[in-house]
C-alpha positions in Angstrom: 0.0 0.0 0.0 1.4 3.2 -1.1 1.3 6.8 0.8 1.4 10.6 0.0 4.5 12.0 -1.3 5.9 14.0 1.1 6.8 17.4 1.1 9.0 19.0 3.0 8.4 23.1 2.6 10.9 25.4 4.3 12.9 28.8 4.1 14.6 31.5 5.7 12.7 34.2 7.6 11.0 36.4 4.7 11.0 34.6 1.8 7.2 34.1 1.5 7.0 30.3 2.7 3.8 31.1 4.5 2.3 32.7 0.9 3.4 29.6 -0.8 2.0 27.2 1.8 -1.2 28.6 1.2 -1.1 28.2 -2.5 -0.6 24.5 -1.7 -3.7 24.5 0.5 -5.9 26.6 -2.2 -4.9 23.9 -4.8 -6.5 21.5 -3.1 -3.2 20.1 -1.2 -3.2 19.1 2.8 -0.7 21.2 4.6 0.3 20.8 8.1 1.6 23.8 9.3 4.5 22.9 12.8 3.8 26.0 13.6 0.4 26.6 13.8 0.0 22.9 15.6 2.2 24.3 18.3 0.4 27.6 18.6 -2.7 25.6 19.2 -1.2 23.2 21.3 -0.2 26.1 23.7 -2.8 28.3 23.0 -5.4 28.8 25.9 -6.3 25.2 26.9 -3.7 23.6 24.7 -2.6 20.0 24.9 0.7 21.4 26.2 0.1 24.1 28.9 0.1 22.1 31.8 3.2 20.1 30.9 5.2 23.2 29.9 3.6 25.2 32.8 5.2 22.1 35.2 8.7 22.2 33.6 8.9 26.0 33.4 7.0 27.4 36.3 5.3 31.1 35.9 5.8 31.0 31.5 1.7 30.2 31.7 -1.0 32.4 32.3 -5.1 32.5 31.0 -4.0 32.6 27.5 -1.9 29.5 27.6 2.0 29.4 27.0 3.2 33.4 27.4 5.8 33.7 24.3 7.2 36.4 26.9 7.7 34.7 29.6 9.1 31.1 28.7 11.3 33.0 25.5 12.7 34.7 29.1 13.3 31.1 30.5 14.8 29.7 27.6 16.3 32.2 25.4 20.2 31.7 25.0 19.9 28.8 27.1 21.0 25.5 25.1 20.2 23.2 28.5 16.7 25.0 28.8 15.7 24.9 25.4 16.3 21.5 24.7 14.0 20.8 28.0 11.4 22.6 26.1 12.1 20.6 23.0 11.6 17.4 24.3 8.4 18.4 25.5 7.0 20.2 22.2 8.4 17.8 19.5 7.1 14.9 20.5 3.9 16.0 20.8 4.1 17.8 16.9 5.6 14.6 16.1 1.9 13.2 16.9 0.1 15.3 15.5 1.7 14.7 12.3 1.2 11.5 12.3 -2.6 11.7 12.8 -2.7 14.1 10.0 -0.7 11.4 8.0 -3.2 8.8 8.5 -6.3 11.4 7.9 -5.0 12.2 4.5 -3.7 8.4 3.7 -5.6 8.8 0.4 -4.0 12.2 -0.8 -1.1 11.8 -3.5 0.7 14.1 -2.0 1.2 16.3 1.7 3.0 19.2 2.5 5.1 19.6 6.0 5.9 23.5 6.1 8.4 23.5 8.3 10.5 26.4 9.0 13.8 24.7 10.7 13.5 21.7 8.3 17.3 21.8 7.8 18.2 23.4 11.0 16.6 20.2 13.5 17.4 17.7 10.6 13.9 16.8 9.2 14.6 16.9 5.4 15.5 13.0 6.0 12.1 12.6 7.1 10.5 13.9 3.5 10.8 12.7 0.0 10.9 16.1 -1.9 12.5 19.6 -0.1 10.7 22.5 -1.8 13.1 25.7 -0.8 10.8 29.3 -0.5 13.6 31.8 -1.9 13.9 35.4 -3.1 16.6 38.1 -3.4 18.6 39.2 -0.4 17.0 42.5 -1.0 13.7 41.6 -0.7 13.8 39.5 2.2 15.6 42.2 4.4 12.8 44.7 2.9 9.8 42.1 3.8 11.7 41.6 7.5 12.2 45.0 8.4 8.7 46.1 7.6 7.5 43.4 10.6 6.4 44.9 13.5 8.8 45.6 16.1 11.6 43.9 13.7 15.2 45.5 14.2 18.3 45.0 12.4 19.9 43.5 15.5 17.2 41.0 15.4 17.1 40.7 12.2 20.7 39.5 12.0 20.6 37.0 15.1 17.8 35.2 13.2 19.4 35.1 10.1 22.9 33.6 12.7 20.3 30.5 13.4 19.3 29.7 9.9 20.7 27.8 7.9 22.2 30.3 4.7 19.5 30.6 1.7 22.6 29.5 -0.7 22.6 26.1 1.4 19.3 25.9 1.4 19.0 26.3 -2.2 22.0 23.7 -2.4 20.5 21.2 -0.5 16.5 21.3 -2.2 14.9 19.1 -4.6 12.7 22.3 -6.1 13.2 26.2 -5.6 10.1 28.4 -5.7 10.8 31.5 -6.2 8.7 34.4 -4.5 10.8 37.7 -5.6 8.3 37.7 -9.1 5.1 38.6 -8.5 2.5 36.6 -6.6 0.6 36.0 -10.0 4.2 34.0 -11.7 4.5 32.6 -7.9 1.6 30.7 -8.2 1.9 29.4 -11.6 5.4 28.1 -10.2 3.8 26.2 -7.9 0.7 24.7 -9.9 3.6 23.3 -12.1 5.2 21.8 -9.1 2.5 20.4 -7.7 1.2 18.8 -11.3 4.5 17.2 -11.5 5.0 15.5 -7.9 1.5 14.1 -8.4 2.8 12.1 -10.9 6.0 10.7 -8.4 5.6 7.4 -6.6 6.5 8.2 -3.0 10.2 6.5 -2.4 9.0 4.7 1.1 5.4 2.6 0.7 4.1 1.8 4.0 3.0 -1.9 4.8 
C-alpha cells in the first residue's frame, strides 16, 4: 500500500513560505503547518500548557503558554531549550502523524516546516521544496515586521541555515521575488509534476 509523497516546505525568515504554503492548500493540497500545531497546542487550553507550565513554572497564564515569559526562560539557554524541546516535538511529532493517517488517500502532503534543515527533518521527507527570493527583498519584507530591528534581524538570520545552502540542499526552488501572479503558476507546475511521483518509502 502506497502513501502521500511528502513534502518538505521550508525557508529563511521572509522569503514568502507562508504565501506559498497557502497556494498548496488553495490547490487542493493538505498542509500541516508545525507552527500553527504548536500555537494551538499552547494556546489557551492547549494540549501542552500544563506540561510546559510544570517544567517551566510562571511561563503560563489565561491565554496558555506566554511567548514572553518562557522565551525569558529559555532564550540563549542550550540546557533550557532542549528541556522545552523534548516536551514540544514529541507531541508535533503526533500530531503529524494523525494528519498522515487522515490524509492516507491524498497523493501528495505538504510539511511547512521552517527549521527543516536546522533540527534535521529533510530525512524525514521525500521532496525539499526551498521558498527563496533576493537578499534585498527578504531584508525589505523583514524590516517592515512589526517591532523587527536590524539587530534582530541578523541574530535570526545567525540560526538559519544560509539561503545558498538551502538552495543547495532542495529538490525544487520556488521563487517568490516575481510577482504573486508568476509565484503561483510556479507552484501549480510543481505540484502537477509531484502528483505524478511514486513516494520512495510505501508503507505496509
Amino acid at each position: 500500500m502506497t502513501r502521500p509523497l511528502i513534502v518538505g516546505l521550508t525557508g529563511s525568515i521572509g522569503m514568502g513560505k507562508s504565501t506559498v504554503a497557502a497556494m498548496f492548500e488553495a490547490a487542493g493540497v493538505p498542509v500541516f503547518d508545525a507552527d500553527a500545531e504548536v500555537r494551538a497546542m499552547q494556546g489557551p487550553g492547549g494540549a501542552l500548557v500544563q506540561a510546559i507550565e510544570a517544567a517551566f513554572p510562571g511561563s503560563t497564564d489565561a491565554g496558555g503558554v506566554s511567548r514572553e515569559k518562557l522565551g525569558a526562560l529559555v532564550f540563549g539557554n542550550p540546557q533550557e531549550l532542549a528541556r522545552l524541546e523534548a516536551i514540544v516535538h514529541p507531541a508535533v511529532a503526533a500530531q503529524r502523524e494523525a494528519f498522515l493517517i487522515e490524509h492516507a488517500g491524498a497523493p501528495l502532503v505538504v510539511f511547512d516546516i521552517p527549521l527543516l534543515f536546522e533540527k534535521g527533518g529533510a530525512e524525514a521527507v521525500d521532496r525539499v521544496v526551498v521558498v527563496s527570493a533576493p537578499a534585498e527583498a527578504q531584508r525589505r519584507r523583514v524590516l517592515a515586521r512589526p517591532g523587527m530591528t536590524e539587530e534582530k534581524f541578523a541574530h535570526i538570520l545567525e540560526l538559519q541555515t544560509p539561503d545558498s545552502e538551502k538552495r543547495a540542499c532542495a529538490d525544487h526552488i520556488i521563487d517568490t521575488g516575481t510577482s504573486v501572479e508568476e509565484t503561483e503558476d510556479e507552484v501549480l507546475a510543481l505540484i502537477a509534476e509531484l502528483r505524478g511521483v511514486i513516494p520512495a518509502r510505501q508503507s505496509l
